[in-house]
C-alpha positions as CSV (number, residue, x, y, z in Angstrom):
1,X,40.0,162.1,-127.5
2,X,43.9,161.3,-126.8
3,X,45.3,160.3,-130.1
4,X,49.3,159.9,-129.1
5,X,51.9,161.9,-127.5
6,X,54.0,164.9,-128.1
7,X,57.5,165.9,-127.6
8,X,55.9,168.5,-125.0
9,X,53.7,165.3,-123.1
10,X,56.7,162.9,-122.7
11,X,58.8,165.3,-121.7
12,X,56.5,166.1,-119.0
13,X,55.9,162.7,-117.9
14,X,59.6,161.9,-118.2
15,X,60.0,165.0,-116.1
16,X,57.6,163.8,-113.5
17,X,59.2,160.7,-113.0
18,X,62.9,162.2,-113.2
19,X,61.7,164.1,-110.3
20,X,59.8,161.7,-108.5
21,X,56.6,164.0,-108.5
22,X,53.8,162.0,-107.8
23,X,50.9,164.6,-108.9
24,X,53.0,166.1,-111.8
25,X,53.1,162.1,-113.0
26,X,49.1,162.0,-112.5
27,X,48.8,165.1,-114.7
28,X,51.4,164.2,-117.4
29,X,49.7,160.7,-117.8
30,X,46.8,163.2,-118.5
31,X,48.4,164.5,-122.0
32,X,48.6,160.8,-124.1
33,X,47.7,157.3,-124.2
34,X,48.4,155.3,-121.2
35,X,49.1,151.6,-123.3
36,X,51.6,153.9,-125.2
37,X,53.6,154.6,-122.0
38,X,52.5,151.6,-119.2
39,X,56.3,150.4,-118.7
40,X,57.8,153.8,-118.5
41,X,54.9,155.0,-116.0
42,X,53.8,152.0,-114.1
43,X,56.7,152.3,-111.4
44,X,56.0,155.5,-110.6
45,X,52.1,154.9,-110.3
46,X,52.7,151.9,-108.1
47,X,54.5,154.2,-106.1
48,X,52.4,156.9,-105.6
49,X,49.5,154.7,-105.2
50,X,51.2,153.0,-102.5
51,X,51.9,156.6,-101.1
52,X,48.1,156.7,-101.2
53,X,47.9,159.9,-103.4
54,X,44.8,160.9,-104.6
55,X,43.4,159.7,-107.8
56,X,46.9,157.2,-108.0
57,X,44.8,153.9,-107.5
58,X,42.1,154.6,-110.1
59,X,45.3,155.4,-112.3
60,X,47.3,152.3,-111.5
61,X,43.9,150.5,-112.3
62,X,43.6,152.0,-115.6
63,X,47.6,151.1,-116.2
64,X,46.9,147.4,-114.8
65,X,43.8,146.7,-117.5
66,X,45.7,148.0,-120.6
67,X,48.7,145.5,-119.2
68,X,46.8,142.5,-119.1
69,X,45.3,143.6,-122.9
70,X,48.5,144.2,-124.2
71,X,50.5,141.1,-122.9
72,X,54.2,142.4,-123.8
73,X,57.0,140.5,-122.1
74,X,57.6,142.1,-118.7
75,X,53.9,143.5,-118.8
76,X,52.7,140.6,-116.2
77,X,55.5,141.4,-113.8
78,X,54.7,145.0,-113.3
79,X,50.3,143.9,-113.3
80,X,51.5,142.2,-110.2
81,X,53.4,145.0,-108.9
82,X,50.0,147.2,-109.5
83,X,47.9,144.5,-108.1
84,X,50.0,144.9,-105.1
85,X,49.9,148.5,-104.5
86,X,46.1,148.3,-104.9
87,X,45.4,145.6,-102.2
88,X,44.4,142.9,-105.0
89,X,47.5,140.6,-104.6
90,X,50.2,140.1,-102.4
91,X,53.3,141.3,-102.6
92,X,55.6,139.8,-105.2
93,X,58.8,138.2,-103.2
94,X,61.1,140.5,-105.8
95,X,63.7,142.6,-104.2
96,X,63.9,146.0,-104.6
97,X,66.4,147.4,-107.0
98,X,67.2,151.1,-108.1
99,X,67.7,150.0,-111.4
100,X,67.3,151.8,-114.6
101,X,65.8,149.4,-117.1
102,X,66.5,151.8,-119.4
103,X,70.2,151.2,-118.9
104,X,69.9,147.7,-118.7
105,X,67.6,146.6,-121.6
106,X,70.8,148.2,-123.8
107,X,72.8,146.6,-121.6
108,X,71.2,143.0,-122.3
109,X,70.6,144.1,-126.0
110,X,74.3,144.1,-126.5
111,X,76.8,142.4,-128.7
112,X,76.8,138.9,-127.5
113,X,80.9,139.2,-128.7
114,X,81.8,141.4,-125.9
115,X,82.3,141.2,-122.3
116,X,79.3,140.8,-120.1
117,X,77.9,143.7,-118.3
118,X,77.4,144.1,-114.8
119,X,74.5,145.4,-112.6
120,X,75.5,146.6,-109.0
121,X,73.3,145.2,-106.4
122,X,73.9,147.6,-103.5
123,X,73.7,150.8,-106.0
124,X,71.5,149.4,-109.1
125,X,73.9,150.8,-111.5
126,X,74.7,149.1,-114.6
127,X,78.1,149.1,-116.0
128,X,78.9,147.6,-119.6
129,X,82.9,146.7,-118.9
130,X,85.4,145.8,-116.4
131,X,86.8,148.8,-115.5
132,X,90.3,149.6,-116.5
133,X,91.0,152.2,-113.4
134,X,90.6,152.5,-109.6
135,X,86.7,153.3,-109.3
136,X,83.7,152.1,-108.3
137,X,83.2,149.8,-111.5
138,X,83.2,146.1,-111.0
139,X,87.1,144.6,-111.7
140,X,87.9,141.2,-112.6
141,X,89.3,139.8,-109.3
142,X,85.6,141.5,-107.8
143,X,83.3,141.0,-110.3
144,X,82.3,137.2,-109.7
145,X,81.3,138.3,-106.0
146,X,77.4,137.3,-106.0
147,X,76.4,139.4,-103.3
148,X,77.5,142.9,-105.0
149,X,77.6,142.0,-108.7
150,X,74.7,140.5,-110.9
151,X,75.8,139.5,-114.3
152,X,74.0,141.0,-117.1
153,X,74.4,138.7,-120.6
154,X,74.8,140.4,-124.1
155,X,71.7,138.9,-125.4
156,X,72.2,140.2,-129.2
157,X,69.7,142.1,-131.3
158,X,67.3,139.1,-132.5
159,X,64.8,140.6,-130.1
160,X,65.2,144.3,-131.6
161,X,64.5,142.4,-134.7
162,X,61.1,141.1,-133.7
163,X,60.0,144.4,-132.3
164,X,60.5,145.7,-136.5
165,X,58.3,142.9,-137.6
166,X,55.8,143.2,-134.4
167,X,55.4,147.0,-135.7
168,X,55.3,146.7,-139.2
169,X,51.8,144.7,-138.3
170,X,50.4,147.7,-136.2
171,X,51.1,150.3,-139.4
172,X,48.0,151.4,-140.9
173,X,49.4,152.9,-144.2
174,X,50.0,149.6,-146.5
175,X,52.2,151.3,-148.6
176,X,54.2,152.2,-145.5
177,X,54.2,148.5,-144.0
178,X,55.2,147.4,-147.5
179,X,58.5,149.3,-147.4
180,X,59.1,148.4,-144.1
181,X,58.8,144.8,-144.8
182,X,61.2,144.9,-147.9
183,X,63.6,147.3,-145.7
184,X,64.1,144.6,-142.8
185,X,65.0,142.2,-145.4
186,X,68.7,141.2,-144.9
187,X,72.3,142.6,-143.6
188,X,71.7,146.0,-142.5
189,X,68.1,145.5,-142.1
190,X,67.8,147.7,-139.0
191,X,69.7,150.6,-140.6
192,X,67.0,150.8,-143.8
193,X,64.0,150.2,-141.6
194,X,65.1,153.6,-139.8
195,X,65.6,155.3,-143.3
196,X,62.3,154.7,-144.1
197,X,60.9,155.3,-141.3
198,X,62.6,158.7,-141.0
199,X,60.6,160.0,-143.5
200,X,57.1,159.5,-141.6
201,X,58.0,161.5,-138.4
202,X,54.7,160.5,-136.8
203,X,55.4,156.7,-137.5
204,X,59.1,157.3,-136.4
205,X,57.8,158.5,-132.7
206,X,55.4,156.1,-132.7
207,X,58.2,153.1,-132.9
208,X,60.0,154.8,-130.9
209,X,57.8,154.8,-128.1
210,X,56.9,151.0,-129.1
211,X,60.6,149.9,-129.1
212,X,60.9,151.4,-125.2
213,X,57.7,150.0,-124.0
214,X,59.1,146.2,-125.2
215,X,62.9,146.8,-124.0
216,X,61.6,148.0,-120.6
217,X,59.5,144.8,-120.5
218,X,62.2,142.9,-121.6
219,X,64.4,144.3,-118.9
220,X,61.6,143.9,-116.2
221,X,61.3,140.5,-116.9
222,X,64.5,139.1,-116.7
223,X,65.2,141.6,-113.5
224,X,62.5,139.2,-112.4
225,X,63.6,136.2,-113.1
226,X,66.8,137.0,-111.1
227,X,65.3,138.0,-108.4
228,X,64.6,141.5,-108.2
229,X,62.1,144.3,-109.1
230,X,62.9,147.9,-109.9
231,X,62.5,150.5,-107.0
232,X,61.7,153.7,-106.9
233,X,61.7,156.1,-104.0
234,X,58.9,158.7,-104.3
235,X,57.5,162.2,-103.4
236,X,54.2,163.0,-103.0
237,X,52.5,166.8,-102.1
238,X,49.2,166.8,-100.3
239,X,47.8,169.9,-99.3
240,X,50.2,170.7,-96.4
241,X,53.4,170.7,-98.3
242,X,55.8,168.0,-99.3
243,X,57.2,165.0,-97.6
244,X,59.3,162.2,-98.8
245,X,58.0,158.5,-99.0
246,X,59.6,155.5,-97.8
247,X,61.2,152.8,-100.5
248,X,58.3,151.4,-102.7
């Protein structure tokens, strides 16, 4: 039985995905949990399942039930994508982005004190300033143009902050959650609930990979709310070789 992932497994999903594989992503899901990983792997699922790759649509089922049980923010937007790929709903009216949520969960995670970021709408790229030079950056007499430039607000870390107290619950070593609890306690809270937690490398990963799963979510779902979906462009190998897919 799968009890969580290694460095080795998510860097071989991460590589998968990086590289648009479709069967190296259905092998690398193989090597961990799937609820650990369902916003970093459900894009790429939907789109090998809508490449109608083998063994994809039993996977993007498996990723669409653990959604639905889980319930994070974000986690309803990409069940509908799934549902989609797998002929059990229509197509969400979201345009397609090449975002990296990633990039733009820190992005909207930000110090509300600074300048709003911006999120490029014929590239997807997220940029976190005005630019200062000549470049393809958003400037200020540019920026406010709503057909190339979607404004991304600093939302602050109060979310961040829920994501320590929604993990402390899921510890199973009391002693463990104890520390954690007293550590988030005040200024500086987030700096002494990594301490601790440095010292526990399994619980360390483990946040880790719970503190992705909720910004991705958190990202998808306001991408949503704008408007848009993330887009991937995927490769799939059947038997006869390569060939390149179509946006998805």
């Amino acid at each position: 039985m799968v009890e969580g992932w290694d460095e080795d497994g998510l860097r071989a999903l991460r590589g998968a995905l990086h590289a648009q594989d479709g069967v190296a992503l259905l092998a690398a899901l193989r090597r961990g949990p799937v609820r650990e990983v369902l916003q970093l792997a459900g894009d790429g699922v939907a789109g090998a399942a809508a490449q109608g790759l083998p063994g994809a649509a039993e996977v993007a089922a498996l990723l669409l039930g653990a959604l639905q049980e889980r319930g994070f923010r974000g986690d309803e937007e990409l069940a509908d994508r799934l549902r989609a790929v797998t002929g059990d709903a229509a197509i969400p009216l979201l345009r397609p982005l090449a975002v990296d949520l990633e990039m733009l969960a820190l992005l909207l995670e930000g110090d509300p004190a600074e300048s709003g970021a911006r999120l490029d709408l014929s590239t997807g790229e997220c940029w976190p300033a005005f630019a200062d030079e000549p470049g393809p950056g958003p400037h200020p007499e540019e920026a406010d143009d709503p057909e190339r430039w979607l404004y991304v607000p600093a939302q602050g870390s109060r979310a961040g902050y829920r994501d320590m107290e929604l993990f402390i619950e899921e510890v199973g070593d009391a002693a463990l959650a104890d520390r954690l609890r007293i550590a988030i306690g005040g200024r500086g809270a987030f700096r002494r609930f990594k301490d601790v937690l440095a010292g526990d490398e399994g619980s360390w990963s483990r946040y880790h990979r719970f503190r992705d799963e909720r910004q991705r979510g958190r990202a998808r779902a306001w991408l949503a709310e704008e408007g848009y979906r993330p887009h991937i462009t995927f490769f799939v190998e059947p038997s006869s070789g390569s060939y390149p897919s179509g946006p998805v």
